[in-house]
C-alpha positions in Angstrom: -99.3 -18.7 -61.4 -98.5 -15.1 -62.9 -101.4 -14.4 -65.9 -100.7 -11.5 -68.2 -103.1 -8.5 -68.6 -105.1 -8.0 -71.5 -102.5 -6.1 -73.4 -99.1 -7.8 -71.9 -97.4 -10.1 -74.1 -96.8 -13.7 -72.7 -92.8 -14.1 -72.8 -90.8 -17.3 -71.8 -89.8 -18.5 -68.1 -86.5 -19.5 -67.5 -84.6 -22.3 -64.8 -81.3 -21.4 -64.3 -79.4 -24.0 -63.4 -75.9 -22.7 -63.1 -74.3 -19.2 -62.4 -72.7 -17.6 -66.2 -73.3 -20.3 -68.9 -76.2 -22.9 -67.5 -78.4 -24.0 -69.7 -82.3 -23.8 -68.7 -85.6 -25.3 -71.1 -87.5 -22.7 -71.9 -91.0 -23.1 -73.4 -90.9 -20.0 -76.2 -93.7 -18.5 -77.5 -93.5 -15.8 -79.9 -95.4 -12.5 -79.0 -98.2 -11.1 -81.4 -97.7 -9.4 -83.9 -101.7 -7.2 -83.4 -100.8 -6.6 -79.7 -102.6 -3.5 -79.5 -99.9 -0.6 -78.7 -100.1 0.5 -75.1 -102.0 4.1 -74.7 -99.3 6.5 -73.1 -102.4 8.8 -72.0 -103.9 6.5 -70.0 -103.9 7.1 -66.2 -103.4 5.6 -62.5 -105.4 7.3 -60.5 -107.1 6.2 -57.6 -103.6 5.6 -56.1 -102.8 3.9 -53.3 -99.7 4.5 -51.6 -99.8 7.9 -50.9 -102.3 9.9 -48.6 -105.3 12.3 -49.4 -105.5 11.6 -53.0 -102.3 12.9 -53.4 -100.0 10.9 -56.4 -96.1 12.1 -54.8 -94.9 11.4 -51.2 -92.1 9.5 -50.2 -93.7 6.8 -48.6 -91.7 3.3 -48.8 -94.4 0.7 -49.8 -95.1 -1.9 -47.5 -96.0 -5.7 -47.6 -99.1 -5.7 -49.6 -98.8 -4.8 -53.6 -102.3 -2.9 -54.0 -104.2 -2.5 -57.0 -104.0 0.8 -59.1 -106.6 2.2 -61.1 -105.6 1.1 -64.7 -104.2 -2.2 -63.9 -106.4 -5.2 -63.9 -106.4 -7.1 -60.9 -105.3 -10.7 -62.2 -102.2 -8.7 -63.7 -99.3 -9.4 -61.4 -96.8 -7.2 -63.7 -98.8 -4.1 -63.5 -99.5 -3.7 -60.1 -95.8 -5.1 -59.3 -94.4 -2.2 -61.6 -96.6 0.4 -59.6 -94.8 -1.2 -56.7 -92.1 -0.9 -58.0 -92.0 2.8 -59.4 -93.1 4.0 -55.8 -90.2 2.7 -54.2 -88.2 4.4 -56.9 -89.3 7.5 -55.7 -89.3 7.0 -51.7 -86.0 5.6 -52.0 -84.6 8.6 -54.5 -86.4 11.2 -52.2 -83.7 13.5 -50.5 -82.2 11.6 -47.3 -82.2 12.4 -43.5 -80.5 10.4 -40.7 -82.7 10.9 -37.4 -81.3 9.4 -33.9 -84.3 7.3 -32.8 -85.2 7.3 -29.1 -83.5 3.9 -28.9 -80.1 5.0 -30.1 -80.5 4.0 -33.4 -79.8 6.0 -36.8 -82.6 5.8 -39.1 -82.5 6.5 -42.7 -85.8 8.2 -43.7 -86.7 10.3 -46.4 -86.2 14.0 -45.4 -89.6 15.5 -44.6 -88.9 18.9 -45.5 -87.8 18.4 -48.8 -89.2 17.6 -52.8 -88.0 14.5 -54.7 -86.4 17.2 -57.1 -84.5 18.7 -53.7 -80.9 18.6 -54.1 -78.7 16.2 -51.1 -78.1 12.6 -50.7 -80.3 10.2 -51.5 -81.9 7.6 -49.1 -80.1 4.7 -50.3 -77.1 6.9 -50.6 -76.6 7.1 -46.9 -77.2 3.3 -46.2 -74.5 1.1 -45.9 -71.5 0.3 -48.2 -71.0 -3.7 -48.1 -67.6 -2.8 -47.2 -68.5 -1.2 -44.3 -70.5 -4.6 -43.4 -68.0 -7.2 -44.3 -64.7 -5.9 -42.0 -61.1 -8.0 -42.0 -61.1 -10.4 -39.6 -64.9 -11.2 -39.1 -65.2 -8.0 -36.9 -68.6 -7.6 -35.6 -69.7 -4.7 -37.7 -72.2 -1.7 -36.3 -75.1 -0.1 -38.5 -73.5 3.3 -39.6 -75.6 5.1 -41.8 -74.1 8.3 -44.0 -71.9 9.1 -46.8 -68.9 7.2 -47.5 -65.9 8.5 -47.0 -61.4 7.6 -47.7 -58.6 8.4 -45.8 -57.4 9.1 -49.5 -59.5 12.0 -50.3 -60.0 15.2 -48.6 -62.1 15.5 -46.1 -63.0 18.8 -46.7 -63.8 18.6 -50.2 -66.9 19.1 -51.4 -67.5 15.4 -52.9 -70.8 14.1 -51.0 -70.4 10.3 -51.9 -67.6 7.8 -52.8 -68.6 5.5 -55.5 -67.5 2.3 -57.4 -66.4 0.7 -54.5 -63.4 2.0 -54.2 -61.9 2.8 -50.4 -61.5 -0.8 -49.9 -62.7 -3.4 -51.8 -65.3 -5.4 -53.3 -65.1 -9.5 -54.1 -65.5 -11.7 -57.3 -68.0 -13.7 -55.5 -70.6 -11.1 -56.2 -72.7 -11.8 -59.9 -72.7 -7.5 -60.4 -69.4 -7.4 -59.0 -66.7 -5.4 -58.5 -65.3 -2.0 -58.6 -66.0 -0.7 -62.0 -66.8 -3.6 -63.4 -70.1 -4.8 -64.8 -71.7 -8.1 -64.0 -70.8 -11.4 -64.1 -67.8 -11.6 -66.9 -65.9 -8.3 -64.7 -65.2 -6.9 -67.9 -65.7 -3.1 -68.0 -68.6 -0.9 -69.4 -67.1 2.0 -71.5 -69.4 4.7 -72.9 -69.4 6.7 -75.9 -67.1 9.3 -74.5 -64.7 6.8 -73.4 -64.9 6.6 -69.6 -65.7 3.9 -67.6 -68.9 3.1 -65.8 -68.7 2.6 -62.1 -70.6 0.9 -59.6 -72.1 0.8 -56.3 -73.9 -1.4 -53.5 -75.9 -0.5 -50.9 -78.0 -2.2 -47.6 -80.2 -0.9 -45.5 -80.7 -1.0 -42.1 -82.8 -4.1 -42.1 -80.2 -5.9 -44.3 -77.8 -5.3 -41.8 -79.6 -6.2 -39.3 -80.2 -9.3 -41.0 -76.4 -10.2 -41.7 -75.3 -9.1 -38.0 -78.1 -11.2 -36.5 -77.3 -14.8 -38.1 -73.7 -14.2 -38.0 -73.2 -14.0 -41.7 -69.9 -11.3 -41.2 -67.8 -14.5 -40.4 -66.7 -16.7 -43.7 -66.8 -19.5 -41.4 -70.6 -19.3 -40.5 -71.4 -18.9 -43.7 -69.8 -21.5 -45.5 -70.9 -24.2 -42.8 -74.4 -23.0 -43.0 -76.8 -26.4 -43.2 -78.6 -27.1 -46.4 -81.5 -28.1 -43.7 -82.2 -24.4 -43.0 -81.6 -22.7 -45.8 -81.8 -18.5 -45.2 -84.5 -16.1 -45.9 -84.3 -12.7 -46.1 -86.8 -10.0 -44.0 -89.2 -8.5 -46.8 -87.9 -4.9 -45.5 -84.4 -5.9 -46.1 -83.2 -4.0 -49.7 -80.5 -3.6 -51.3 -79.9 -1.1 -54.1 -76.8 -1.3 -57.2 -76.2 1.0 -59.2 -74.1 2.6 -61.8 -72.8 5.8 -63.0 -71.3 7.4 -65.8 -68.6 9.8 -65.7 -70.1 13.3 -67.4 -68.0 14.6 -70.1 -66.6 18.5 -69.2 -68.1 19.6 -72.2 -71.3 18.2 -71.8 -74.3 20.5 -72.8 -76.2 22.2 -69.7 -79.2 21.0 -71.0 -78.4 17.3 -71.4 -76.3 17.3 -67.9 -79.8 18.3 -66.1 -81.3 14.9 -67.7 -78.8 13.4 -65.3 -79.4 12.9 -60.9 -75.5 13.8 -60.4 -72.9 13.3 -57.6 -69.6 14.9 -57.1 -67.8 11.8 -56.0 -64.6 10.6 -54.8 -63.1 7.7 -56.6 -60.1 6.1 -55.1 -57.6 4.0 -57.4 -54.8 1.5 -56.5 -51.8 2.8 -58.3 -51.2 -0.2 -60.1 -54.7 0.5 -62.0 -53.4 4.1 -62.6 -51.5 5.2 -66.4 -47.9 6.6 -64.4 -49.6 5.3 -61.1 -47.0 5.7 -58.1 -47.2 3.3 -55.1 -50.5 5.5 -53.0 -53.6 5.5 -53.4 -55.1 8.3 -56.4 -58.2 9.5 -55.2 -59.8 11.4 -58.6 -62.7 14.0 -57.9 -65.6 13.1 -60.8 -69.2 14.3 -61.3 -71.3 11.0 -62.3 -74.8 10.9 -63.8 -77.2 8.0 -62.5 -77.7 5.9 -65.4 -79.1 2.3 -63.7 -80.2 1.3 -60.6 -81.3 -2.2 -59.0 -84.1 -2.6 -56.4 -84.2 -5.7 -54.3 -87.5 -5.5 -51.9 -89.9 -7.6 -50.7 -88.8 -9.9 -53.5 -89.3 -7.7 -55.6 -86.0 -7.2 -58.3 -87.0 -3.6 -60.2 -84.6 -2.3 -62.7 -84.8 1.7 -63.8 -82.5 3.7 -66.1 -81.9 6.7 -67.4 -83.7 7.2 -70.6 -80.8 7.4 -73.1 -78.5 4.7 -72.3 -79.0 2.9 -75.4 -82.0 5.5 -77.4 -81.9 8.9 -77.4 -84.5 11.5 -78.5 -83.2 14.4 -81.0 -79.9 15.0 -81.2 -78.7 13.9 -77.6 -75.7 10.7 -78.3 -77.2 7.7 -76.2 -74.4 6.6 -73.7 -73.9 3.2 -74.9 -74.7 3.4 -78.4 -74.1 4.5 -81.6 -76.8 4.7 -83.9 -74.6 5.5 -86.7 -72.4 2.3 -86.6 -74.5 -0.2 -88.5 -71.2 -2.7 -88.0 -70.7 -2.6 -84.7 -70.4 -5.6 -82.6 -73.3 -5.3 -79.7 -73.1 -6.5 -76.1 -69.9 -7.6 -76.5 -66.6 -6.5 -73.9 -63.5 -4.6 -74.9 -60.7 -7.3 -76.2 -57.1 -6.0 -77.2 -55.9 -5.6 -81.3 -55.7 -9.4 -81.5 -59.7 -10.1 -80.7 -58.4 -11.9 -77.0 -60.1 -10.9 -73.6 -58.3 -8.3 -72.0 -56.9 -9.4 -68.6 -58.9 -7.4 -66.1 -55.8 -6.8 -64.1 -54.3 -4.6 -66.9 -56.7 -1.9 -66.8 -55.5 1.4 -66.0 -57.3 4.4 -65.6 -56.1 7.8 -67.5 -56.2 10.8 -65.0 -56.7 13.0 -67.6 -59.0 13.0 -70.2 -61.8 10.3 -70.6 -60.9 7.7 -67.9 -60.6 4.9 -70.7 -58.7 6.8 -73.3 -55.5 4.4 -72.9 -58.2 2.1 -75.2 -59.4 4.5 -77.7 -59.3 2.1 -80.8 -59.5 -1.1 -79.1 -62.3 -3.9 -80.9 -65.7 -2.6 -79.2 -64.6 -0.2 -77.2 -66.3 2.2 -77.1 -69.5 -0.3 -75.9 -72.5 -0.7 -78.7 -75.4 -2.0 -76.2 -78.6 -2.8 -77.0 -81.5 -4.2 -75.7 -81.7 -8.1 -75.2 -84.3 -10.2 -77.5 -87.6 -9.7 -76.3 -86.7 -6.8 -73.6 -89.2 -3.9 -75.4 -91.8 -5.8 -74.9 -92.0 -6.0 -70.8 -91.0 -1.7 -70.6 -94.5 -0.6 -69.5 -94.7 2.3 -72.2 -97.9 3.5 -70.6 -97.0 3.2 -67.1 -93.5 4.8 -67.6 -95.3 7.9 -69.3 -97.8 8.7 -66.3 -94.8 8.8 -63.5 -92.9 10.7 -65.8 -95.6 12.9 -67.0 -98.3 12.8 -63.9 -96.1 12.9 -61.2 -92.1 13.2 -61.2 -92.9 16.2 -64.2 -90.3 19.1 -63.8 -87.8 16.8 -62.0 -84.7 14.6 -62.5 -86.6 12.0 -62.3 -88.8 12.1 -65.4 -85.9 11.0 -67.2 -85.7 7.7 -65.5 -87.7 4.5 -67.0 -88.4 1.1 -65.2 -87.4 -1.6 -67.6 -89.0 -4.0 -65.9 -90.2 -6.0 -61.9 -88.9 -9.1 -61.6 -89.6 -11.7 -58.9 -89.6 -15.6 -58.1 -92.5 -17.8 -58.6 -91.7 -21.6 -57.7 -88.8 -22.2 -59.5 -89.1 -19.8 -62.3 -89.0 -16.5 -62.5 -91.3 -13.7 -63.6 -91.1 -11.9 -66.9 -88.2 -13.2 -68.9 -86.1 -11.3 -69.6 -85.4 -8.6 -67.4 -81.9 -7.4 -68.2 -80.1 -3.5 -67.2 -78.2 -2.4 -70.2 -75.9 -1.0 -67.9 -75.8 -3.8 -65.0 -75.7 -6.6 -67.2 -74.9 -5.1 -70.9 -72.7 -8.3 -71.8 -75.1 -11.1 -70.4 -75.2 -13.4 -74.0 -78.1 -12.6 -75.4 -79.9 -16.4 -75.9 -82.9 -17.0 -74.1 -81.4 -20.6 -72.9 -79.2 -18.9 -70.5 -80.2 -16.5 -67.4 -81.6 -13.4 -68.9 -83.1 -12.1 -65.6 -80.9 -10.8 -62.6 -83.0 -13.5 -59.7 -82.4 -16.1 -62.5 -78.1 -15.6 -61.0 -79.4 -14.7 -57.4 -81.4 -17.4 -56.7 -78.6 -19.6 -57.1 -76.5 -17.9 -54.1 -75.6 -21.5 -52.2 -72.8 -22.3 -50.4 -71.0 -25.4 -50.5 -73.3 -27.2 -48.5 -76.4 -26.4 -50.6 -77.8 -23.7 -48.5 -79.4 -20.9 -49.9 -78.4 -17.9 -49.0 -81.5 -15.7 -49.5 -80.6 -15.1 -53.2 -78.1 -12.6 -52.4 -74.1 -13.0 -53.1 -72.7 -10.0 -50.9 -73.0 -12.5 -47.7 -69.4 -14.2 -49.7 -68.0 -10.8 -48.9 -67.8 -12.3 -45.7 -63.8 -12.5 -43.8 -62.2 -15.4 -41.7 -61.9 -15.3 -38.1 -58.2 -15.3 -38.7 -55.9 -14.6 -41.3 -55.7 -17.9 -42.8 -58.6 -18.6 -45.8 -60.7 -21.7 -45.7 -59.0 -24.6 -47.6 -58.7 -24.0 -50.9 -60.8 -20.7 -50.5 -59.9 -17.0 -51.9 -60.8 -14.2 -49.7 -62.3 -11.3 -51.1 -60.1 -7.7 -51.2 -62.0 -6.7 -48.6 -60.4 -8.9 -45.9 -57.2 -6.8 -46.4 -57.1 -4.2 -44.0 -56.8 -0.8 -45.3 -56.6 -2.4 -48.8 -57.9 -0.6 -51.9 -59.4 -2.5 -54.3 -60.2 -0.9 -57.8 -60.2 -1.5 -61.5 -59.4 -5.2 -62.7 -58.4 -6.2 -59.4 -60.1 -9.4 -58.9 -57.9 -12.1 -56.8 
């Protein structure tokens, strides 16, 4: 049983028990008003992940969460945020791909080089699920490095492709697809009008873990029994993450707030204003703003600091501050309040990507925080890595919202939302409002679990033909580009 530490406020625990709209019983209790503010000067020394007294290295953490100096030892949340913020860093450290005496690539974090280093990071380089999930149930390999299209120069200078784009992603997946945001595939569009993109990535061990029980091949995986319900290795992670678009005329000094990519994002014409009948493959520089951390069942969620507040006179992506009116947390819908289909999205080439919706009812996005949320960001904990240790980096402008993991059937804090990954969740606390409150109900039809992880439904059919009354994900198509509002 998770107890709180003496200044951590006691929030509800929520049962899930469906995917979107499932209703839970939640036993509320209101925070304390004389909670004593958390002391942002307080330290964590004595720490214990890195060698020689030393407070940076990119050291992965292992197995065992171990006890900082300046958490108590009966508080779970601390120590699991400590966790949690190391395998921030080891995981953002600059990436190297080193041919193991066995034959195998391994993804490790480059040894000659600073967290701050410019290059690739290490979950950059792992695996695109994609990559993993091939037409026709092909046996896939691991093949670690940068992705790449056959749309894009090759010799351009882009270093990673994101949102998904060369092939395709699935609506299977809770923090789907393409450029769209999780679970209602409705799209994320910031304050300069350009959509949000996403990204999934698995490691080696992942792999490893999908190749080795057959999980490639939709049949395998929808006969799975109920009587041995999957489990995933503790070293298997995967990593999600989203990006903004930065605005040309961005100041110099706000863009340096931003880790950035030069990325190639590939289109299907029919998602493209005046789109022909290839491929468009747009060159972009994105900006990190939220990233998801799935580890030794472990769920951490970081962003950058002004998604939704912004110090001085920096514009939060997501927010206005000046629009007292504005509806929050809610998706685009066209001039007659309806849903927008998600197949009529197009991107504009030129200009803010979104601009074909300048005008639209809450577009752009006005996100805020979910009920509650505030109170489980570690104000104290945040300051010291981005003070103590990631100071004079990229990376002191990234916050951990929050750790979240499984306890028996509940999970632990509540709620534990990305504004960025799940900005449109509805904000009640009697539906899920943590991201293993979805994952943990990854089942297939026969009631097997499938390690709380929906990328194994990217899965393809032996053959051509789906399972009855089953729709196979884009990324059975070969050579097929899915992109914006292309959901089956």
């Amino acid at each position: 049983m998770w107890i709180p530490g003496p200044a951590r406020l006691k929030m509800p625990l929520a049962l899930a028990t469906a995917i979107l709209l499932a209703l839970v019983g939640c036993a509320e209790e209101t925070p304390s008003d004389d909670a004593e503010p958390p002391d942002a000067t307080a330290g964590f020394g004595n720490y214990p992940y890195c060698p020689d007294d030393t407070i940076l290295c990119s050291n992965l953490p292992a197995n065992d969460i171990l006890l900082p100096q300046g958490c108590e030892s009966f508080d779970q949340q601390c120590s699991r945020n400590f966790y949690s913020w190391q395998a921030f860093v080891s995981l953002n450290w600059p990436g190297k791909i080193i041919n193991a005496p066995e034959g195998v690539q391994l993804v490790e974090p480059d040894p000659d080089a600073g967290v701050g280093d410019d290059g690739n990071r290490v979950w950059e380089l792992w695996m695109d699920p994609d990559d993993v999930f091939l037409p026709g149930a092909k046996r896939p390999s691991w093949t670690p490095g940068p992705t790449t299209s056959p749309y894009c120069d090759a010799t351009g200078t882009a270093k990673a492709l994101a949102g998904r784009s060369a092939k395709a992603s699935v609506a299977f997946d809770l923090d789907p697809d393409q450029f769209f945001e999780a679970t209602i595939q409705q799209p994320l569009i910031d304050q300069d009008l350009n959509f949000t993109v996403f990204e999934i990535r698995m490691n080696r061990q992942e792999v490893g873990w999908v190749i080795q029980n057959g999980l490639y091949v939709r049949e395998t995986v929808a006969n799975w029994p109920s009587t041995d319900s999957l489990t995933m290795p503790s070293d298997a992670i995967e990593t999600k993450a989203s990006w903004r678009i930065i605005p040309d005329d961005m100041p110099a000094a706000q863009k340096e707030r931003y880790y950035r990519q030069t990325a190639n994002i590939v289109l299907d014409p029919s998602h493209v204003d005046g789109g022909g009948t290839e491929p468009v493959c747009l060159t972009r520089e994105l900006g990190l703003v939220g990233l998801h951390i799935r580890l030794n069942g472990l769920w951490s969620t970081f962003e950058q600091v002004d998604n939704v507040v912004a110090d001085g006179e920096i514009q939060p992506t997501y927010n206005n501050p000046t629009c007292g009116d504005c509806a929050t947390n809610v998706p685009p819908t066209d001039q007659a309040g309806n849903p927008i289909k998600t197949s009529d999205y197009k991107w504009s080439t030129t200009g803010p990507s979104a601009a074909l919706y300048e005008g639209f009812p809450n577009v752009p996005a006005q996100i805020t925080r979910g009920p509650g949320q505030d109170q489980w960001i570690d104000k104290q904990m945040n300051h010291w890595w981005q003070t103590e240790v990631l100071q004079g980096t990229v990376w002191q402008h990234y916050m951990l919202i929050t750790t979240n993991w499984l306890e028996l059937s509940t999970s632990q804090p509540v709620p534990a939302l990305n504004t960025t990954l799940e900005p449109f969740l509805p904000p009640h606390r009697d539906l899920p409002q943590a991201c293993i409150d979805c994952h943990k109900l990854a089942v297939n039809g026969k009631g097997a679990s499938m390690a709380e992880t929906f990328l194994v439904f990217r899965a393809c059919p032996k053959t051509s033909r789906s399972l009855a009354g089953d729709v196979l994900p884009p990324n059975c198509t070969p050579a097929g580009v899915d992109t914006l509002a292309s959901n089956p």
